[in-house]
N, C-alpha and C positions, 0 to 999 in steps of 0.2 A: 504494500500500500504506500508506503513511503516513499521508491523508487517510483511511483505514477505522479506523486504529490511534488518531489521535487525536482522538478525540469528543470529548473534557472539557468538562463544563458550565463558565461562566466563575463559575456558581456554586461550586463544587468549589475550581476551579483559578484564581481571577479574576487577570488578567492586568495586570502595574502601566501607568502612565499611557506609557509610553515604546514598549510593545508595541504598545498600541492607536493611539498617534501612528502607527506604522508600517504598522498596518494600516490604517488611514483613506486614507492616504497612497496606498498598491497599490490599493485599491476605486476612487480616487479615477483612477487610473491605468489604469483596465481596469472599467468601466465596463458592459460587456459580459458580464462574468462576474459568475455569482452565484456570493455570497459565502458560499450558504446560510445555514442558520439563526443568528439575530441572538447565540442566548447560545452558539455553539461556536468563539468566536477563534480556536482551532489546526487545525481545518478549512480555516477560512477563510485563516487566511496560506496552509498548503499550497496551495489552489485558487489563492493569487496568486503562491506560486514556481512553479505547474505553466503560468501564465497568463506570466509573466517569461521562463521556458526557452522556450515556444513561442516567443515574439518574438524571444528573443534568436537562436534558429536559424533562421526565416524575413529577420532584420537580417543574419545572417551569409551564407543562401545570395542573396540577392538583394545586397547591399551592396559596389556596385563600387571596389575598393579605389583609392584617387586622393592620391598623396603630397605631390604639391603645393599638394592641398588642406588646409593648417595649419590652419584652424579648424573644421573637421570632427569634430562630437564624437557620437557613438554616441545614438539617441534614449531619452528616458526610460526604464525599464524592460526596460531590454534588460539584461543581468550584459556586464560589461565585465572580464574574468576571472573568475577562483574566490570572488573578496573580500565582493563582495554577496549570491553566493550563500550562502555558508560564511554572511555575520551573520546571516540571515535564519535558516536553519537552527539557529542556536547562540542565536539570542533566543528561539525555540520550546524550544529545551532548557533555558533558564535558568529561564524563567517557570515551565514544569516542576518542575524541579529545587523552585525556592524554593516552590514549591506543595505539594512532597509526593508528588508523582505519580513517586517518584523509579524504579518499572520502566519507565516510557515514557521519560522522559529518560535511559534508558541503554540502552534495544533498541537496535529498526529506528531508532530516530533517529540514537544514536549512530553505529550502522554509517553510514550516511548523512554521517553527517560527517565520519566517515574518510575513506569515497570521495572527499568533496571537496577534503579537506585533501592526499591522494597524486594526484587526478588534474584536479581545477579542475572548468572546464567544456570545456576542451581534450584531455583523458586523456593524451597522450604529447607532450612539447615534442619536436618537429622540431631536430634539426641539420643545419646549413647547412655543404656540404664544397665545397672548389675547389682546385686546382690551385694553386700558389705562380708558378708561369709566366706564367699567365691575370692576378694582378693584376699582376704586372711589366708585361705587355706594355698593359694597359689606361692605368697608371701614368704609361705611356712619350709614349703618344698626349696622354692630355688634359696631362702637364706640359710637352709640345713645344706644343699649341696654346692654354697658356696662358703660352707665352714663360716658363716659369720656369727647364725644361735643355730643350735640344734633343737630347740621348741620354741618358737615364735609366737603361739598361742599362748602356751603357759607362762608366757610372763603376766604379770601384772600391767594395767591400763597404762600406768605411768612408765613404764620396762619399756612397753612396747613403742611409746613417744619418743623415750631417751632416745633407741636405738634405731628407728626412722628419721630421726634428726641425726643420728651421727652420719649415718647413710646418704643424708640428703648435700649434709656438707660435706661426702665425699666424692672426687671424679673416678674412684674406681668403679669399674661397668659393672655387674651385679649376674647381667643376662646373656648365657653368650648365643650368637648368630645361629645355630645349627638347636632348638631348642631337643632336652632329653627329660622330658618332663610329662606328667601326667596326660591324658586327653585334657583335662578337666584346665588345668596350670595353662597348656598350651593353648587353650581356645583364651584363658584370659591374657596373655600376653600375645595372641597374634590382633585379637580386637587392635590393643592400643598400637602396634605395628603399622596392620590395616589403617584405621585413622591416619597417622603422621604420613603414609605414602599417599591417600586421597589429600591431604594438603597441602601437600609438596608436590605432584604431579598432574593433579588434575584442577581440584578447584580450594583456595583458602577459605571459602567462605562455605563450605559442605557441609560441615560439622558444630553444632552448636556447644551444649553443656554436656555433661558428662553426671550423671545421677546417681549416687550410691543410695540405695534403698535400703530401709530399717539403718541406718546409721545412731548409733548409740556413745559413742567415743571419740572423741578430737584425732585417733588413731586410726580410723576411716579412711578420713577424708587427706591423711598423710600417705597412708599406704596407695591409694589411688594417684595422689602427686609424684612417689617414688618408680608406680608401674609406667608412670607419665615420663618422667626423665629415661627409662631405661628403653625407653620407645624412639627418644629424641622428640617426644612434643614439649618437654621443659627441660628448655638450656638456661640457665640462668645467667650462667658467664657469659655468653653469647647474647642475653637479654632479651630471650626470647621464651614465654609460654602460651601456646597455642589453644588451650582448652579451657573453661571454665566448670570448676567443681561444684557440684551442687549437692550438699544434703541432702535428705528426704526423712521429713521425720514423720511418723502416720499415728502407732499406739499412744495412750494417755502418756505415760511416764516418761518415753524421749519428747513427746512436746514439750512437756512441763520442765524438763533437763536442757533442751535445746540453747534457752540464751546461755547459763552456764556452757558448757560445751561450746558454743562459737567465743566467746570470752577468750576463754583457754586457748581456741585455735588464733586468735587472733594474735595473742603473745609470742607465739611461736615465731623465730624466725624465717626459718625458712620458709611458712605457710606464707609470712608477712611481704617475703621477696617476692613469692609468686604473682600477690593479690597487688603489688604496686606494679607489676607486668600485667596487669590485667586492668589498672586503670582504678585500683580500689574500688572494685565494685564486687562484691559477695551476692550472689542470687542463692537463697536458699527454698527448697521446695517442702509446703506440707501437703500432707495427704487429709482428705476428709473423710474417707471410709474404714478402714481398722479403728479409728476412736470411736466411730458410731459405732461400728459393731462390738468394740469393747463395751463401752461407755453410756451409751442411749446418743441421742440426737443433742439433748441440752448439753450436758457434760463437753462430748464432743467441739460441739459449736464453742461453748466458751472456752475454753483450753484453748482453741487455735484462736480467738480474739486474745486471749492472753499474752500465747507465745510470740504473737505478731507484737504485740506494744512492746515487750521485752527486748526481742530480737535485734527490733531497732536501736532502742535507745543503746543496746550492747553494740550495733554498728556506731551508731555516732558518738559514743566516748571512744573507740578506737581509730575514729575518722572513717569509717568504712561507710562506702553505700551499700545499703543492704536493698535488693530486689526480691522480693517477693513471688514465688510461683506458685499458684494455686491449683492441686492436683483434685478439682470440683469433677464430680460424678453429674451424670443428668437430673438425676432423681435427687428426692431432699434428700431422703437419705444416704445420700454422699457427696452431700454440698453442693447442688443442682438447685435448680430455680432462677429467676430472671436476673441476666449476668451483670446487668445496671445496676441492680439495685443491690447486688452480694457487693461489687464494688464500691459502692456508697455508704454501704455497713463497715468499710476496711475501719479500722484504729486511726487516729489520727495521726500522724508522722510515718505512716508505714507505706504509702503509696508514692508519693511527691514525684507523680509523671511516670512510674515505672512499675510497670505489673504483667505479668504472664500468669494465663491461665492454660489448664489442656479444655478441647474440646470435643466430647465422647462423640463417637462415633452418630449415636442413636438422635443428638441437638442439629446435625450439621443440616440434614437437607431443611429444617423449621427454621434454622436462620441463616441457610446460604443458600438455599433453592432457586431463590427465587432476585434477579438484581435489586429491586427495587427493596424486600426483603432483608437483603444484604446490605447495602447503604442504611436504612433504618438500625439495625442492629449497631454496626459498627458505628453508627454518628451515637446512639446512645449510651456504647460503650465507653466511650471516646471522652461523649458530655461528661461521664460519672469518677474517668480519670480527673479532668481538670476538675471537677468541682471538688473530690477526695485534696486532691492535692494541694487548694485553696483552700482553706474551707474558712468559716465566719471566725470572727474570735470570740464571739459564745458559744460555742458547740461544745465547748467540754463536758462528757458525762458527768453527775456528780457522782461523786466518791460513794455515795450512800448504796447505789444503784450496783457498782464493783461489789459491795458488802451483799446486796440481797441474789447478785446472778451466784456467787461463789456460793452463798446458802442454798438455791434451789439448784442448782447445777448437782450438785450433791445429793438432794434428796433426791434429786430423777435418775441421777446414778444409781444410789440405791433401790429402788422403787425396779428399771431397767434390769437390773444384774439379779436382782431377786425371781425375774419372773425365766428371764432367758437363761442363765447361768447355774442359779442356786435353787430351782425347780425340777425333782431330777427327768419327771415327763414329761417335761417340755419340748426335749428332742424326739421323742415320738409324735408328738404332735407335730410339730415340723415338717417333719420328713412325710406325715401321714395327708397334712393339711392344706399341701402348696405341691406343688409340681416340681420341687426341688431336684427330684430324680430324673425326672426327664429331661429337666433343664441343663442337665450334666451332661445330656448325651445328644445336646443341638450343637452343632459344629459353627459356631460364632465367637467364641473366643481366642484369645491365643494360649491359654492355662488353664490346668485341669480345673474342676468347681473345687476340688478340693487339694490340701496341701499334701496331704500324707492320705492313705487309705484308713482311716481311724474317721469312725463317723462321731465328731464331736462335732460341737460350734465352733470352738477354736482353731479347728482345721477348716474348717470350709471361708473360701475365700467371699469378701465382701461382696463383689457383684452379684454373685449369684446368692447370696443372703436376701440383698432389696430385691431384685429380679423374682425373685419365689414369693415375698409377701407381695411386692403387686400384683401379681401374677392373681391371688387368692383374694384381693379384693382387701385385704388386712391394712395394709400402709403402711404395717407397724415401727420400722425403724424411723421412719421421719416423724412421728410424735409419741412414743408410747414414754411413760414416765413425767410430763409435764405436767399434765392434767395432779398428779397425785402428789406432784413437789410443791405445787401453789395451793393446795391441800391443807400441806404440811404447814406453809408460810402462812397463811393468812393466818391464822387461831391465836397467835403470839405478835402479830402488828398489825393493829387498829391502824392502821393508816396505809397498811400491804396493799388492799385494792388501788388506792389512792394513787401510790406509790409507780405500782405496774401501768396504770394508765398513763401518767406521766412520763413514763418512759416509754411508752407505747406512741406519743405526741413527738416527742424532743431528743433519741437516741434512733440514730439508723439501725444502728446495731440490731434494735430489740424490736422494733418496727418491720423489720426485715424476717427477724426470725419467726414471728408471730403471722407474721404474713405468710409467709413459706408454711408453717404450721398448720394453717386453715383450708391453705390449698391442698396440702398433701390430707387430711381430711376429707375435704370436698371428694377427693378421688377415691376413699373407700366407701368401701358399702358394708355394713356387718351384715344386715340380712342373709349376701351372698359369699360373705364369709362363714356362714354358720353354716351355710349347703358345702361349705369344703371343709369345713369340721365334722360333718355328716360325713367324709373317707375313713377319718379312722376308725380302725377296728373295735378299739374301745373306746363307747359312748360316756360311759362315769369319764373317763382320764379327758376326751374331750367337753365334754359340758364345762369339766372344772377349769381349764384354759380357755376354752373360749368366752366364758362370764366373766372372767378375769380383763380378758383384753377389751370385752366390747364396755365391761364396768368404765375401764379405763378411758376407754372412747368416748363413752358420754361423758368422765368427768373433764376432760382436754375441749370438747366442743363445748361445754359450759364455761370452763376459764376461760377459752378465746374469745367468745362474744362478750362476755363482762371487761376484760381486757381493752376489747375493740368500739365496743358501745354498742353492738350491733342485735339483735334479734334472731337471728342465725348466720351462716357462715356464708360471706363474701357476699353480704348486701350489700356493699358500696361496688363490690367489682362487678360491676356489668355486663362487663364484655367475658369476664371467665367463668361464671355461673353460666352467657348463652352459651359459650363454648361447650360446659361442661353438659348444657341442657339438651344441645344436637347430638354432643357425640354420643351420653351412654343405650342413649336407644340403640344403639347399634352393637354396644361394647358389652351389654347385658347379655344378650342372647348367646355370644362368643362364648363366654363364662357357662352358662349353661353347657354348649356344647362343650366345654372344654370338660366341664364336669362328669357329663356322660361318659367320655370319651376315656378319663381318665380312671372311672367305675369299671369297664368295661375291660380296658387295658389290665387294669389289677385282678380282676377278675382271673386272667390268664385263660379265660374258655375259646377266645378267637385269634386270629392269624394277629401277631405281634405288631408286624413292621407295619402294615396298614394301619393300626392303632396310633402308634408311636408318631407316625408321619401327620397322624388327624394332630394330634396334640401338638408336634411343633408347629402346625400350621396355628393352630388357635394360639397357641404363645405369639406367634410374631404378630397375627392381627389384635388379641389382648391391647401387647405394647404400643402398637402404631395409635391405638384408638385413647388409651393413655397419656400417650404422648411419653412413656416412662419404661426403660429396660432397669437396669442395675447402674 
């Protein structure tokens, strides 16, 4: 489109000495392509960036990536990231510009150089995620077979710091070229391999952050810096580190540990080299599923508004900026809900222009389907950074309100743990009451449902936790335990109602999570949760769980309307009562068939996979009609 849009005679628009060095230079280099006509320069470069991309992606699909090979440098004319493309493009538009031609250098070209500027030649840098265990045990092997500890594990927390910091300030190489080490060892030092040869041979800009998941210890996130240097993506002396380390903290206890533990890592030297080659900027990631599923939904939720106010203030007494990444689930029950307004709930000081979230597979096509769709989303995304990142100079919570989330957060912890955890039928219920099992055996993840073969809760992984109660109509991780902590609260503060409304008016925070509350409410139904409590075998064991939750239910829809001022749930919201009013006529009858379906199945009297196939089909139309997977 570009090469139609820019004809300019060089008579017109004549192009300074600098241009045409450039262009002589690509004719010179592609030889093969005409340049067409001699007086149209801006043709003619286009025809050698369209001549540059073809190579550059025939160098990329054929070009075997080989790490050990250091002097290996990408052939002429190929874009080795965004950089050469983006000048080539921006010298067409200058010559432009200073020519006069100033509608062409501000269209299709300009847009053009947006694209390259948000997306390179790469469109989305790749994050790199593992396990905190994986480098341990990798760790463990090559510092035993290179005589340095012969148990690397069993040292103690602080052992294992000392002697990553001795390592870090030494240039002896650790890893040698030819690896004799486990599958396990090997697959994690060829990762960081792989990485340093795609950014050194193909594209700098490929590879984003680097993720250690369940990160517990300041020795993490060092062991990961040292598998980084032995890779050559951190040279220090050289003044170069190419990755950015991110935490991941998810259960109750490393959040609540997290600003300690960055503290710590902040002291460290050699952590402190890296992150000034990085620009001082720390991006660290929370998860919002493992704490619900420890914790309940309140617990959860406040712990990570906690760790965020923490986190920062631990960045800015060490100068550091701290980024924030937000590993939100679709569903409330994994920190899902409208992305505007969770960002407008952020802590104050924790956002200031910079935030990343992930976004589940199951939100993309409801907010990027559609262009117009798209723009909407992202301008209210957009709104709710700057306004976060501003914000009024009375917006401060008060302190009173930190005092009353910390008290109910706790009671709905307990209240949560008592029924999921410390009830010992309630894993039969479970497994008996929701489609859990089936849902194990729908091929849309990338991880089994569960962690080990041991059918507990603690083994089964968070998605398919929320996935199963929506699934049944239940809801239960996005509000079970609130309703009976504000229970607890009110009988002992004469002013508790009071109190919760007003925070319900003048804290996003709590305005946000109330809100998200209601809706995820709105979406169950007990009625058709008690037809899937009618699965299990035992009717006593089910009656007494299910009275339990749906008790639970009606006291949460009574807190939120008193809370809200409202009559019932989501009388002000208009538009998501019609929403919710079109869709469940359709989303009901699914349920029903899902219920047959899954009587029938268990039954075991008819042909299996015909069953099985009814029922994932009904799970995926459930979720569409929901609007909610896991």
């Amino acid at each position: 489109d570009l090469w139609r849009r820019l004809s300019h005679s060089d008579r017109c628009a004549k192009p300074g000495p600098a241009f045409r060095e450039s262009l002589a230079r690509d004719v010179a280099l592609f030889p093969e392509v005409d340049p067409g006509a001699e007086n149209e320069p801006y043709r003619a470069k286009c025809r050698m960036i369209s001549a540059k991309l073809r190579k550059t992606l025939e160098y990329v699909r054929s070009h075997e990536l080989d790490w050990g090979d250091e002097s290996h440098r990408p052939p002429e004319g190929v874009y080795v990231g965004g950089r050469g493309l983006l000048d080539d493009l921006t010298r067409i538009a200058d010559e432009l510009w200073g020519n006069g031609a100033l509608a062409s250098a501000v269209g299709a070209l300009r847009d053009m150089i947006r694209l390259v500027e948000v997306f390179g030649v790469h469109m989305q840098k790749l994050d790199l995620r593992q396990h905190s265990d994986r480098h341990g045990r990798a760790l463990e092997e090559i510092l035993r077979w290179a005589g340095v500890c012969p148990a690397y594990l069993e040292l103690s927390p602080e052992g294992r710091l000392e002697l990553l910091g001795r390592e870090l300030q030494s240039n002896r190489p650790l890893i040698p070229t030819h690896l004799a080490f486990s599958p396990e060892t090997v697959e994690v030092v060829q990762t960081f391999r792989t990485a340093e040869a795609i950014l050194r041979q193909q594209c700098p800009e490929a590879l984003g952050t680097y993720i250690i998941s369940s990160t517990t210890e300041p020795a993490h996130l060092l062991e990961v810096l040292l598998l980084a240097r032995e890779a050559r993506l951190y040279r220090p002396d050289d003044g170069i580190s190419l990755i950015d380390i991110v935490p991941l903290f998810e259960a109750l206890q490393p959040l609540r540990e997290a600003p300690a533990l960055m503290e710590r890592l902040f002291e460290l030297p050699a952590y402190r080299r890296h992150l000034e080659l990085r620009g001082k900027i720390q991006e660290v990631m929370i998860g919002y599923s493992d704490s619900n599923k420890e914790s309940g939904f309140l617990q959860s939720a406040w712990a990570l508004y906690r760790a965020q106010t923490e986190l920062a203030e631990a960045g800015r007494r060490a100068g550091i900026t701290l980024q924030m990444c937000h590993g939100r689930g679709g569903a409330i029950g994994r920190g899902g809900g409208p992305a505007n307004h969770a960002i407008l709930a952020q802590p104050r000081g924790t956002v200031d222009g910079r935030i990343r979230m992930t976004e589940q597979g199951e939100v993309i096509a409801d907010r990027y389907g559609h262009p117009a769709i798209a723009e909407r989303h992202l301008e209210q995304v957009l709104n709710a950074v700057l306004l976060t990142s501003f914000p009024a100079a009375d917006d401060h919570p008060d302190p009173a309100w930190f005092e009353a989330l910390d008290e109910l957060a706790e009671a709905a912890r307990r209240h949560y743990r008592a029924l999921v955890y410390e009830t010992p039928e309630f894993l039969a219920y479970f497994e008996q009451a929701t489609c859990i099992k089936e849902i194990a055996q729908y091929k849309i993840g990338s991880r089994p449902a569960r962690r080990s073969t041991e059918a507990s809760i603690d083994q089964l992984r968070a998605i398919p936790w929320v996935f199963s109660w929506m699934q049944s109509r239940h809801t239960l991780p996005g509000w079970y335990g609130l309703g009976a902590a504000v229970g607890d609260f009110l009988p002992h503060r004469p002013d508790g109602l009071a109190m919760l409304q007003e925070m319900y008016r003048r804290w996003p925070f709590w305005r946000s999570l109330i809100d998200n509350v209601q809706m995820i409410l709105a979406k169950a139904d007990m009625t058709i949760a008690r037809l899937y409590a009618d699965l299990v075998d035992d009717q006593a064991l089910a009656g007494r769980i299910y009275d339990r939750i749906a008790a639970e239910y009606r006291r949460t829809v009574d807190v939120i309307c008193r809370i809200t001022g409202q009559s019932e749930l989501l009388e002000r919201s208009t538009i998501l009562r019609r929403s919710f009013g079109l869709r469940n006529p359709y989303v009901d009858p699914l349920s029903f068939i899902q219920l047959v379906l899954l009587k029938r199945l268990r039954a075991g009297d008819e042909p299996r996979q015909e069953l099985l196939a009814g029922v994932l089909e009904s799970i995926n139309g459930i979720a569409s009609g929901l609007k909610n997977t896991g």
